[in-house]
FIROZA-974603 format. One record per residue (C-alpha): residue in one letter; x, y, z. Coordinates in pm, 1 decimal. Each point is the difference from the previous one (the first is absolute). Example, Ala and Ser with C-alpha at 12.3 -4.5 7.8 and 13.67 -1.06 7.14 Angstrom:
<nodes>
  aa         X         Y         Z
   A    1230.0    -450.0     780.0
   S     137.0     344.0     -66.0
</nodes>
This chain:
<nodes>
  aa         X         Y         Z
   X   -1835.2   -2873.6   -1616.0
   X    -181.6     315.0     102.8
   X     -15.6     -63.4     369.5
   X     364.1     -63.3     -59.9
   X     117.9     322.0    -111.8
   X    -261.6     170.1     306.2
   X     173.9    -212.3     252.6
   X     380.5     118.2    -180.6
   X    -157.3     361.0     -31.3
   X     -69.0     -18.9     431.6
   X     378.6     -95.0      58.1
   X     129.6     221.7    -194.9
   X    -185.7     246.4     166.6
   X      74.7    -102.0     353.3
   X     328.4     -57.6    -110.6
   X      32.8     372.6     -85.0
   X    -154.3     168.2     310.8
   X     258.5    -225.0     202.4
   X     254.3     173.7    -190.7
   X     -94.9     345.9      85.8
   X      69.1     -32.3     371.1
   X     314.9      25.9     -68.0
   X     118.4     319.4     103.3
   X    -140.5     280.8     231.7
   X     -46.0     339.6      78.4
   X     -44.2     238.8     306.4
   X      17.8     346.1     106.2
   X     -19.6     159.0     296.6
   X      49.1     413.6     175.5
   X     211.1      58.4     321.8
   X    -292.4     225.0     116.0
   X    -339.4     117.5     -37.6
   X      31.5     346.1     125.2
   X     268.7     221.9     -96.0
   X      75.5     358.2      50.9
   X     -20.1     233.3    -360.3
   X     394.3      20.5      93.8
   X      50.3    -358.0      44.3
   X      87.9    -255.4    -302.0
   X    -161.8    -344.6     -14.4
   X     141.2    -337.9     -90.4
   X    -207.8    -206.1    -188.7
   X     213.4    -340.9     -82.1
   X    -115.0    -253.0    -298.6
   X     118.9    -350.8      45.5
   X     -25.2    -283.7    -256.3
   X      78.3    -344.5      73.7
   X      10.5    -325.6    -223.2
   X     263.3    -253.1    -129.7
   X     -10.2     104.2    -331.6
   X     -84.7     383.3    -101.7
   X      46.6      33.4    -325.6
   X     -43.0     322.4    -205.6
   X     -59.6     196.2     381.0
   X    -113.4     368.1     -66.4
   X      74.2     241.6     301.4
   X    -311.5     156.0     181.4
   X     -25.1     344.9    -180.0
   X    -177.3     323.5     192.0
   X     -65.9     182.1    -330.9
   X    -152.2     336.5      33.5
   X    -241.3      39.4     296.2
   X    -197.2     348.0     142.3
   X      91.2    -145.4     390.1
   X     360.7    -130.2     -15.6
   X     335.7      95.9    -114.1
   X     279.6    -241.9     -60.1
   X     279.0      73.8     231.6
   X     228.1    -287.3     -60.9
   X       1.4    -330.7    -143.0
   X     250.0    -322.7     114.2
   X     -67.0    -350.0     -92.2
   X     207.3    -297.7     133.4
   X       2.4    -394.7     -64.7
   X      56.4    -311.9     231.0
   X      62.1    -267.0    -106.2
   X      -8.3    -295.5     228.1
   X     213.5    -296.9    -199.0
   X      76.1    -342.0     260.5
   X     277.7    -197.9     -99.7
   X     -53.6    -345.9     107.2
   X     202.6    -256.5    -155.2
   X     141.4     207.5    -262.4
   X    -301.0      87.3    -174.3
   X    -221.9     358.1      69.6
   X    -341.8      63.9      72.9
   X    -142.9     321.5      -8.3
   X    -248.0     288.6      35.5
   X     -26.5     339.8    -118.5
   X    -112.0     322.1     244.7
   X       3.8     371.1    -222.0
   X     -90.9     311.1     283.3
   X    -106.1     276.1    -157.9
   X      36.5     309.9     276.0
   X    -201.2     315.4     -42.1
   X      18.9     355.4     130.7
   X    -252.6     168.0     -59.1
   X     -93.4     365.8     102.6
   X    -326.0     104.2      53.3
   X    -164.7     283.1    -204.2
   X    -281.9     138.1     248.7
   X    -197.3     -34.3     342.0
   X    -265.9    -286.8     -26.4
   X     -75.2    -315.8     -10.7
   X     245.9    -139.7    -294.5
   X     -45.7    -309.7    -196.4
   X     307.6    -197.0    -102.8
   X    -126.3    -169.7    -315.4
   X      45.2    -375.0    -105.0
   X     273.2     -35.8    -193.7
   X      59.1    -282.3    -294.3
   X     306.7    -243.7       4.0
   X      56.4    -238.6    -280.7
   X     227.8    -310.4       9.5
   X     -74.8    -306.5    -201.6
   X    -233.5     144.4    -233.0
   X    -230.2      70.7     292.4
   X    -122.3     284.3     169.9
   X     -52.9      68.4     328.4
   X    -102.9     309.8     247.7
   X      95.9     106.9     299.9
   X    -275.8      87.3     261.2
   X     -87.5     433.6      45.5
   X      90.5     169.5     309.8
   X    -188.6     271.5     150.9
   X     222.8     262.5     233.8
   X     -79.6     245.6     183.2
   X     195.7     360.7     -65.3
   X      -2.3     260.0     304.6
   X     209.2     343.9      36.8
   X     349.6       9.1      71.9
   X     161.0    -382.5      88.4
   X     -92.3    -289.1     170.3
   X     236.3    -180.8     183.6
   X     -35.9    -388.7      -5.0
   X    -125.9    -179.8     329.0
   X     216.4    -206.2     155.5
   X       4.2    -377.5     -43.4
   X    -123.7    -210.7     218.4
   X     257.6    -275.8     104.1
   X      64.2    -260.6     232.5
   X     281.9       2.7     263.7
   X     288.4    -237.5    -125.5
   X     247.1    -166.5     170.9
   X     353.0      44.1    -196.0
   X     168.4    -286.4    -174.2
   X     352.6     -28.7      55.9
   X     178.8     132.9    -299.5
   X     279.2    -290.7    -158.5
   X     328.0     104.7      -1.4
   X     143.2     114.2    -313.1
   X     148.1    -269.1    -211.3
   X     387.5      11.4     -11.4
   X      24.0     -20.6    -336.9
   X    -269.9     182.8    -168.8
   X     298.8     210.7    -132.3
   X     120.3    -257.8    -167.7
   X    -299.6     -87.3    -132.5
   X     -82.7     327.9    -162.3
   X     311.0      -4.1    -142.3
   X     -17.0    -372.9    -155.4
   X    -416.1      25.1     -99.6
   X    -141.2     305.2    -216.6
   X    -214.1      60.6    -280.4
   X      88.3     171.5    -351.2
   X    -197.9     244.5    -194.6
   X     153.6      -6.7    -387.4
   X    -146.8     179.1    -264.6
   X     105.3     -30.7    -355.3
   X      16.1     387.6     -48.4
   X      39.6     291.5     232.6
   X    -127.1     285.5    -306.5
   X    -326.1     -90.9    -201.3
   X    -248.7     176.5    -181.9
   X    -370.6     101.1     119.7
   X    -166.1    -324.4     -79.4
   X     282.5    -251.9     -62.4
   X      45.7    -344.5     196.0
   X     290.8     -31.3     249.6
   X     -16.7    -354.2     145.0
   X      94.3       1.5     413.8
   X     116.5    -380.0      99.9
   X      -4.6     -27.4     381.1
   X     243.8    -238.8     138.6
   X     108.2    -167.7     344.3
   X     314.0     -65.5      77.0
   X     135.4    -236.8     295.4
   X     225.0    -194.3     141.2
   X    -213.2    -163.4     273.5
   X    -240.6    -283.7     -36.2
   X    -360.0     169.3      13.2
   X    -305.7     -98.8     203.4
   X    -315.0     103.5     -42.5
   X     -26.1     359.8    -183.1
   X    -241.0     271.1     -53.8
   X     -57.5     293.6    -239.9
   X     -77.6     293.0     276.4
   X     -10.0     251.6    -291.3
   X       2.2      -3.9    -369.9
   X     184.5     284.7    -215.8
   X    -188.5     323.7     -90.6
   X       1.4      79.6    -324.8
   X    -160.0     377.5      27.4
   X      -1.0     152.5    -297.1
   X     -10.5    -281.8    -232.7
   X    -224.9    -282.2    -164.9
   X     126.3    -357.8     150.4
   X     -48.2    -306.2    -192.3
   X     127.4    -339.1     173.7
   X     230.1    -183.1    -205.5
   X      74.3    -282.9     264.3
   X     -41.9     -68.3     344.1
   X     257.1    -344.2     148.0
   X    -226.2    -248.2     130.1
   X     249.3    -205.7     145.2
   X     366.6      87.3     107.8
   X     218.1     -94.1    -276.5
   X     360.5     115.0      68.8
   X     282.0      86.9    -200.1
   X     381.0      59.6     144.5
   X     176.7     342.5     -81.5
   X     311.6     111.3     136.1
   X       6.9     428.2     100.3
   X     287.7     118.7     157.4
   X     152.6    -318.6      42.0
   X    -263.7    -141.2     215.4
   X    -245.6    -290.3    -139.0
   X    -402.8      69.0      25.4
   X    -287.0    -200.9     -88.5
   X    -262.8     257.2    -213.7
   X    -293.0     -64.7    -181.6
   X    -234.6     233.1    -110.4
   X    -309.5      85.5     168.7
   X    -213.0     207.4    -233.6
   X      63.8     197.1    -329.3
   X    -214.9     284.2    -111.3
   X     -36.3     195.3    -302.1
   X     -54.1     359.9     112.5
   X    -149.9     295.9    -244.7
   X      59.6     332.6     131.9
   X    -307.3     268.3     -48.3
   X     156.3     310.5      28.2
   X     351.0     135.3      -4.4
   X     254.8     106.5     265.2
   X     198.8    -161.7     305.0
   X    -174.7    -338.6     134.4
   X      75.4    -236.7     250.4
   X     -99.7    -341.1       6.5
   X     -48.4     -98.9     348.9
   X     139.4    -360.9     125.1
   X    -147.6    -285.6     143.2
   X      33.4    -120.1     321.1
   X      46.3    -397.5     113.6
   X     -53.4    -151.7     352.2
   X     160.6    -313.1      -2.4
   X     152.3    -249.6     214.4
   X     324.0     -93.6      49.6
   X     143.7    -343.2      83.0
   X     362.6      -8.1     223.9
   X     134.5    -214.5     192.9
   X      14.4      53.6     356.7
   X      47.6    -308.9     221.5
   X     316.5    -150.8     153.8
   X     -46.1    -271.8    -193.8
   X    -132.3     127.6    -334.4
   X    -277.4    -219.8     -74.9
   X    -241.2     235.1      66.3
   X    -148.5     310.2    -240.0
   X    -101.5     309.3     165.1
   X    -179.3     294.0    -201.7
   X      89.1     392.1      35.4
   X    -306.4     189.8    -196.1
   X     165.7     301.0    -152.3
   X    -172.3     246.3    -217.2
   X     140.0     113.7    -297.3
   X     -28.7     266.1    -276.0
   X     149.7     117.1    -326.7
   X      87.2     341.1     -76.3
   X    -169.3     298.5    -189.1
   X      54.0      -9.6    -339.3
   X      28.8     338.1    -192.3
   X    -112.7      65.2    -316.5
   X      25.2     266.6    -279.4
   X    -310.4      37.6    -268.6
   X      33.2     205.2    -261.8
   X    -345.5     202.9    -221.5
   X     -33.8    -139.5    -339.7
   X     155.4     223.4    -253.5
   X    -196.7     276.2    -214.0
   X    -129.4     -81.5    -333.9
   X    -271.1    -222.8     100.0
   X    -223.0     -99.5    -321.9
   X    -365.1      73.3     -39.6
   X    -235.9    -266.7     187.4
   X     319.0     -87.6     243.1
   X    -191.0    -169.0     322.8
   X     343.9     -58.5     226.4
   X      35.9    -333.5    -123.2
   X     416.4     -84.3      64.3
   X     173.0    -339.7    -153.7
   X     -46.2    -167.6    -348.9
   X    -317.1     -24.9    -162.6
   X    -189.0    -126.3    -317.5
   X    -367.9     -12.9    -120.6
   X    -204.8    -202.5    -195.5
   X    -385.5      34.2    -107.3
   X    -232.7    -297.3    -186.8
   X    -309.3     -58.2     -42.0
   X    -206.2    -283.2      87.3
   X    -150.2     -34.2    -395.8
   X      44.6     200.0    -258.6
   X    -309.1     -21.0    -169.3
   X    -300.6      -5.9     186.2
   X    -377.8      80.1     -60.4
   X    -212.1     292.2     116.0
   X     -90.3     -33.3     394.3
   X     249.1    -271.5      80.3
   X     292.9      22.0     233.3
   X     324.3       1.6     -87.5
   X     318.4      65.8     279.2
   X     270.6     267.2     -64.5
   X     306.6     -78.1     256.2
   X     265.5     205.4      41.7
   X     322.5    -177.8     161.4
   X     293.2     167.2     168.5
   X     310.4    -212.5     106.8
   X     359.9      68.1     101.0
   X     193.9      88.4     319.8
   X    -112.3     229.7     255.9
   X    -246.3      96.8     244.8
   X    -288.4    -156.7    -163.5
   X    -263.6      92.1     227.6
   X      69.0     394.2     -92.2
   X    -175.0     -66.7    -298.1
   X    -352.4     107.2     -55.6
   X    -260.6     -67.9    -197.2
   X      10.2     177.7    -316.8
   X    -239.2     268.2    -176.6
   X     -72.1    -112.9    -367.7
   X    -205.9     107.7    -197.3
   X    -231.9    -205.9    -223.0
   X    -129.4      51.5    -375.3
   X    -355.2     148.8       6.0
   X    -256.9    -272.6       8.9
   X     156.8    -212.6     276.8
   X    -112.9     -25.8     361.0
   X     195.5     -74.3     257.5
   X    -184.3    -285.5     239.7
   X     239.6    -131.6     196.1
   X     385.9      24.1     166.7
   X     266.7    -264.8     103.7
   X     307.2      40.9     164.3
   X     271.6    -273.1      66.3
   X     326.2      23.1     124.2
   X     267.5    -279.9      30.1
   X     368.6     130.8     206.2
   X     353.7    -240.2      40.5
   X     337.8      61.1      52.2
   X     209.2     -35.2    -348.3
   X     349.1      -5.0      69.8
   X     -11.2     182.6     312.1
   X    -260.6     295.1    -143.8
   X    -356.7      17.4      54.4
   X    -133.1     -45.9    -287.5
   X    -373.5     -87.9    -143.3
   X    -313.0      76.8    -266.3
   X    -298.7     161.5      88.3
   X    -322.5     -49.7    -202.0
   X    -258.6     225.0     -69.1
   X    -296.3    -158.5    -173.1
   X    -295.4     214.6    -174.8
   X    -325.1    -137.1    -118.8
   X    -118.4     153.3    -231.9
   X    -354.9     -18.7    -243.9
   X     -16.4     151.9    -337.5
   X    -351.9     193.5     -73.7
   X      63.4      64.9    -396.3
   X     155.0    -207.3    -272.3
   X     308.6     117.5    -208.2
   X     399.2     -47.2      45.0
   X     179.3     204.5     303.9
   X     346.7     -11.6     110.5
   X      37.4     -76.2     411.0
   X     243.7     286.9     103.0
   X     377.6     -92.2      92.3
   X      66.2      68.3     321.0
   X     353.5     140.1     139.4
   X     176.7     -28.5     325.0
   X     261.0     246.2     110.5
   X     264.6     -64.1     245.0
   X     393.9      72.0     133.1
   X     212.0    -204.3     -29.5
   X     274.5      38.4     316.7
   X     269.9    -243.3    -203.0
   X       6.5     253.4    -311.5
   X    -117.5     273.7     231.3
   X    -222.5     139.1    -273.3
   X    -353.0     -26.6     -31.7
   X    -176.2    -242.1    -319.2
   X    -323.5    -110.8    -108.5
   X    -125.6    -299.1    -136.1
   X    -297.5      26.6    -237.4
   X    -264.0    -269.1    -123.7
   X     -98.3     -91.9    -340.9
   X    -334.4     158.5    -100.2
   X    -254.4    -308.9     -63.0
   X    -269.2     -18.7    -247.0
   X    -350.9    -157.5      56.1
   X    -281.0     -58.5    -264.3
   X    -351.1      17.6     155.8
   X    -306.0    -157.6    -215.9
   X    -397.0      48.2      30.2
   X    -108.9    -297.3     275.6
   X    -362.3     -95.0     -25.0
   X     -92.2     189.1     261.1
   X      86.2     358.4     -95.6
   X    -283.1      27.5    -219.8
   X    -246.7     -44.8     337.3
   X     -68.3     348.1     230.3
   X      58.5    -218.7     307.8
   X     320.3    -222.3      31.1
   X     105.6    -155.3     275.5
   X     365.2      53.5      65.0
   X     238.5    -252.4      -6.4
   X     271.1     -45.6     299.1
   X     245.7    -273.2     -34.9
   X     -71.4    -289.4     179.8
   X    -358.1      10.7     -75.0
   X     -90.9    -187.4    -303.9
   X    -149.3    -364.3      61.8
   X     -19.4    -209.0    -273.0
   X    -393.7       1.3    -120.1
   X     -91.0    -321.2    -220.1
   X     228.9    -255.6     175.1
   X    -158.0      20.2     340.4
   X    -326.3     -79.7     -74.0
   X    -101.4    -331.3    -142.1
   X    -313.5    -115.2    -144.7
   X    -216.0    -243.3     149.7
   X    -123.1    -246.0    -275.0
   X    -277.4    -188.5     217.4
   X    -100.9    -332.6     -27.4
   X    -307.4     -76.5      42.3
   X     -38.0    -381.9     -34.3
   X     280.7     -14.2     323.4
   X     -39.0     266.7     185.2
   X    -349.5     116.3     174.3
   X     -85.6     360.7      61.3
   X     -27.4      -9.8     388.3
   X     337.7    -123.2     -19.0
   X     126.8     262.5    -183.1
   X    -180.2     238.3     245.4
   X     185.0    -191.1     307.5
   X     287.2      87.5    -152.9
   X     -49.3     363.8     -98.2
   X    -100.0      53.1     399.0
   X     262.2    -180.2     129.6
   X     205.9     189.1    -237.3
   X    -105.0     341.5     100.2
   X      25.3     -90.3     392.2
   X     367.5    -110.8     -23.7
   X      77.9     340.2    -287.8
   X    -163.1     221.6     328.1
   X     195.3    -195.1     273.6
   X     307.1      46.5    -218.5
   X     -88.4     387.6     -37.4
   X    -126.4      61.1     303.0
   X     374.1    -135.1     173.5
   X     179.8     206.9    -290.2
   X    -199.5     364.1     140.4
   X      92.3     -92.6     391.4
   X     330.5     -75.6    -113.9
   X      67.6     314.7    -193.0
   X    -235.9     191.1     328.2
   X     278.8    -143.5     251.0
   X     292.0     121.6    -259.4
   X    -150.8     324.4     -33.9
   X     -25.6      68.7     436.6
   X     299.6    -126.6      40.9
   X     194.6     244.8    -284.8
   X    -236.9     290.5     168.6
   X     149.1     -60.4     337.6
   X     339.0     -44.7    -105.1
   X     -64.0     330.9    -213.8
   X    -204.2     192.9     236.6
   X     114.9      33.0     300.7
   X    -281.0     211.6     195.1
   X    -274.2    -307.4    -155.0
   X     259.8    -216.8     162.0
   X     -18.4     171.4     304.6
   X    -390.4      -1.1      38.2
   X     -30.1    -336.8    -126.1
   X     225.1    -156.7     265.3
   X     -60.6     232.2     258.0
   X    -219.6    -230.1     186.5
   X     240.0    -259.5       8.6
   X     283.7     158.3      76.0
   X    -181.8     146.5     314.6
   X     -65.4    -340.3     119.3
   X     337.7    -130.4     -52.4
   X     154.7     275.4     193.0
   X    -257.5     -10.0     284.9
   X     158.3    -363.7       3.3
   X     320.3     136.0      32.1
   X     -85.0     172.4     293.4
   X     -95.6    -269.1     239.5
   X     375.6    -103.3     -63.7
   X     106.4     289.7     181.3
   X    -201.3     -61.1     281.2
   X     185.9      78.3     324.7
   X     186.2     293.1    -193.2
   X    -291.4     271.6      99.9
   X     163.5     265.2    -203.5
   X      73.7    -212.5    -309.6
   X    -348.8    -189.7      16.3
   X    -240.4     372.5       9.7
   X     257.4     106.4    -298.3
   X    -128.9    -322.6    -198.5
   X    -358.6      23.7      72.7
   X      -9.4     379.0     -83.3
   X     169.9     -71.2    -308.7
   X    -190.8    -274.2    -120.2
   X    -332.1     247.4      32.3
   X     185.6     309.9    -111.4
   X     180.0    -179.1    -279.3
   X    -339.8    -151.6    -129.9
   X    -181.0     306.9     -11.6
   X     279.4     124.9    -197.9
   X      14.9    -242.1    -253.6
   X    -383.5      58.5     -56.2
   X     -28.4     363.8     -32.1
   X     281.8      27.3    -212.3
   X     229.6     157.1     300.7
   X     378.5     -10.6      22.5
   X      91.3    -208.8     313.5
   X     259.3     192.4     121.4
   X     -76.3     294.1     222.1
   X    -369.2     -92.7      -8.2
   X    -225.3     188.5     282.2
   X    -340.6    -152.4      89.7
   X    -161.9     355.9     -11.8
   X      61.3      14.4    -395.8
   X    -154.0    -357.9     -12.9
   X    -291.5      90.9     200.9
   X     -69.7     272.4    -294.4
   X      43.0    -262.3    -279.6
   X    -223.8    -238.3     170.6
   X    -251.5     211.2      40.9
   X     -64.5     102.5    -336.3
   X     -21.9    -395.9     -35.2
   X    -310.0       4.8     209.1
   X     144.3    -156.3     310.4
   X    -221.4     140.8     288.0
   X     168.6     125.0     271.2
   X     -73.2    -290.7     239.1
   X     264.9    -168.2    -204.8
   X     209.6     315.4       4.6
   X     -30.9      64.5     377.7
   X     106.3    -351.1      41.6
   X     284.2     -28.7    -198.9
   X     121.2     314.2     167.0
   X     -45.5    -102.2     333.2
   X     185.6    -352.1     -59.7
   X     302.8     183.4    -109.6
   X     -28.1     261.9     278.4
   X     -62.1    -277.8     270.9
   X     316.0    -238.2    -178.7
   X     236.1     286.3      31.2
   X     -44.9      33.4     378.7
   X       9.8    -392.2      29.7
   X     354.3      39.3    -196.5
   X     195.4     108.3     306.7
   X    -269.4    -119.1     271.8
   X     228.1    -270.7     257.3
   X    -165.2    -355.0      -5.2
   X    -215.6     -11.1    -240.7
   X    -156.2    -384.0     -21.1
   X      -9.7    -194.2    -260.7
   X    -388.3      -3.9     -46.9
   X      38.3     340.1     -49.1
   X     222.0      -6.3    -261.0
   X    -236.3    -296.7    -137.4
   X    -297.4     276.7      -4.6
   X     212.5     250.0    -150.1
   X      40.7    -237.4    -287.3
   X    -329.1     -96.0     -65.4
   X    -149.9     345.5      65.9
   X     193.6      74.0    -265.6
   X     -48.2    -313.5    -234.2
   X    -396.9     121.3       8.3
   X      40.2     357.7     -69.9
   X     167.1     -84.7    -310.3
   X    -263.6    -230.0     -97.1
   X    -239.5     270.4      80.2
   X     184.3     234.1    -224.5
   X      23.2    -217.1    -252.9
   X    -369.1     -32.3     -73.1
   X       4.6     344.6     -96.3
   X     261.7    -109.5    -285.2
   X    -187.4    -237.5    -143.6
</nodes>
């Protein structure tokens, strides 16, 4: 039964690290010089299927960088095959940033959350010089030109006859309250394959998804006397933060669409046409004056309740106070709250649970705030009431809802009378008495080297047992630290990753440019990921200092330096052979080895 529940433990643990590959993150800077005029672009893309809960990639306050601008945008890429949608989520997160001082600047790693998971983007070091930089030309390869299509006769038509609709349920709102935008396609063609080029931009407001079609179910409604086939393609409740004029940006669909252009008919050909909604304008209005004391923003229709988990309960034993908040609104605004707690109690532990659904067409939800608490003296106290203030936009007033004040009587455990307790923390107590049964030998039946047989074999299976729980719990604890850590996540794999992208480079052999770019980067990259270096913008000469205060002599130094002096003149040299580029990769294969001693 035991080695059961190990083996179920083990799948549910590979079962969960498969599921947080789900989604990704990358950043990346357009240069790593710039002039103390010049602006640079850093841009923060996440990828995944699913990203739930997605923060945005936040700056903050920093001594090197100021914010110049901010613009995030969202492709989605939906296939229609068949009638029913797959799909995949892109959110680009575009920086401008303007640079403080001269120097060497660091562009730190910033966190992005999505599916309760966090992840960092990698640090950037660039270099600031006077005045501006302008960027070097790109590098590109002479193309022939493709012959353009002619333009479709009746794309004019077709623009008129296939369009998407932004409707919102109110053009005014409050600072705070939901409007709900339902995007819709309208068309009088048959459809092909279709794409989501761009999602709508909600700047300026709080999005929560309400639905999302995952297949193409069409409804008929007559405008202006002509007949269209609609159905909805997403609906969003949308909180705005602040007031004033907003837009809501549309989306923007790529889709195909099926005519008929033969003599005869029989045939379907497709026109791809790109399509997009219009700007919808918005007016938000401040919340009115009069705000009551403790007001925290909160907009909608709330209540609160508080309870205890007992109300009676000895001296040094935990007991739960829960406060519970439910309505309609933007759930997620609310915080956790600041009680305070009779004298005597401490305060060991804090939950916090949150369940959101659509109700009727509202957002609407609980959140739970659980406190564990442990009473130090005996006596009866009453748990505060806690109170909850919000406006509410239907009455356009503000209210508050206040919970009933709860008593608790607390009597003398056992324990109090001892100078050292041990504290108790639910989930904890093991039942003392029940586990342990007494042995009631025989000894007419059963011989005392048997008995010791037992006891050995016993003990060797209770360390086997133990011994798999600790490498078990060992393997959970590295993995959560590289998950969690990301510069122990770059040293520990940094050896592997070297090798795997030294591989990559014999791939690109024949492509001299391409393969000394590889082979650089798989040494340059490494060395990175052990001494804790940002990747981008990396120069061997900073390197060479960080090594060195590792203790790698300088023979290993020289050498390193003179591969990657000797690789960049091979870069551009005509007909190089292919046992060169063989050397090049295993000259560099054993200088990372070498290197890697030094980290062990």
């Amino acid at each position: 039964m035991r080695r059961f529940r190990l083996k179920y433990a083990f799948m549910i643990l590979l079962l969960a690290t498969a599921a947080l590959a789900d989604w990704s993150v990358e950043a990346s800077i357009n240069r790593p010089q710039i002039g103390i005029e010049d602006n640079l672009t850093l841009t923060v893309t996440v990828m995944g299927d699913k990203l739930n809960n997605l923060t945005t990639p936040q700056l903050g306050d920093n001594d090197d960088w100021a914010v110049v601008s901010t613009g995030s945008s969202t492709s989605t890429n939906i296939q229609l095959v068949g009638g029913r949608m797959t799909q995949s989520r892109t959110v680009t997160t575009t920086m401008l940033l303007a640079p403080k001082r001269k120097g060497t600047l660091t562009v730190p790693s910033l966190p992005v959350s999505a599916n309760n998971e966090t992840k960092h983007t990698d640090q950037f070091r660039v270099e600031v010089v006077d005045g501006s930089v302008s960027p070097r030309p790109q590098h590109r390869t002479h193309q022939q030109p493709r012959p353009q299509a002619p333009p479709t006769p009746s794309s004019q038509e077709i623009g008129e006859n296939l369009f998407l609709s932004t409707h919102v349920d109110k053009r005014e709102a409050f600072v705070g309250e939901q409007i709900t935008a339902t995007f819709t396609l309208y068309t009088q063609y048959n459809l092909g394959q279709a794409s989501m080029s761009r999602e709508p931009s909600f700047t300026g407001f709080w999005a929560h998804e309400m639905f999302r079609a995952t297949q193409l179910d069409y409804q008929r409604r007559t405008i202006d006397d002509k007949v269209y086939n609609t159905v909805v393609l997403s609906r969003y409740a949308i909180f705005p933060l602040s007031s004033g004029d907003r837009t809501i940006e549309p989306m923007e669909l790529e889709a195909t669409v099926l005519t008929r252009r033969d003599f005869w008919g029989f045939f379907s050909q497709g026109d791809k046409v790109k399509v997009t909604g219009r700007p919808t304008n918005l007016k938000i209005k401040p919340l009115p004056a009069g705000a009551p004391s403790g007001f925290d923003g909160l907009v909608g229709e709330f209540s609160v309740t508080t309870e205890v988990s007992k109300d009676s309960a000895l001296t040094n034993e935990a007991i739960s106070y829960v406060i519970t908040i439910s309505g309609t609104g933007n759930i997620r605004q609310i915080r956790m709250p600041r009680v305070e707690f009779p004298p005597g109690f401490d305060l060991f532990d804090t939950q916090e649970a949150e369940n959101i659904f659509t109700d009727g067409g509202k957002v609407s939800g609980t959140k739970r705030f659980e406190f564990i608490l442990v009473p130090r003296s005996d006596g009866e106290f009453v748990m505060p009431n806690y109170s909850v203030s919000f406006f509410n936009p239907g009455k356009e007033r503000y209210e508050t809802s206040v919970s009933k004040p709860l008593r608790v009587i607390v009597g003398r455990g056992a324990d109090a009378e001892t100078s050292g307790f041990q504290p108790v923390v639910r989930g904890e107590v093991i039942r003392v008495g029940e586990d342990i049964r007494h042995i009631a030998p025989d000894c007419e039946s059963v011989s005392t080297s048997s008995n010791e047989n037992e006891l050995v074999f016993l003990y060797y299976l209770l360390s086997f047992e133990l011994l798999i729980i600790l490498i078990g719990i060992s393997i959970a604890r590295r993995r959560s630290r590289l998950e969690s850590d990301e510069g122990y996540a770059r040293y520990t794999r940094a050896l592997k990753r070297a090798m795997k992208e030294l591989k990559k480079a014999n791939e690109l052999a024949g492509n001299m440019e391409a393969f000394v770019g590889a082979v650089q980067n798989g040494i340059l990259h490494y060395l990175a990921d052990r001494l804790g270096l940002p990747k981008g913008g990396v120069v061997y000469a900073e390197i060479r200092d960080k090594l060195a205060e590792r203790r790698v002599d300088d023979a290993t130094l020289d050498a390193i330096e003179g591969f990657l002096e000797k690789s960049n003149f091979l870069r551009f040299a005509p007909g190089v052979k292919e046992e060169a580029e063989r050397e090049m990769v295993n000259e560099a294969r054993e200088l990372i080895k070498k290197v890697d001693r030094v980290f062990k």
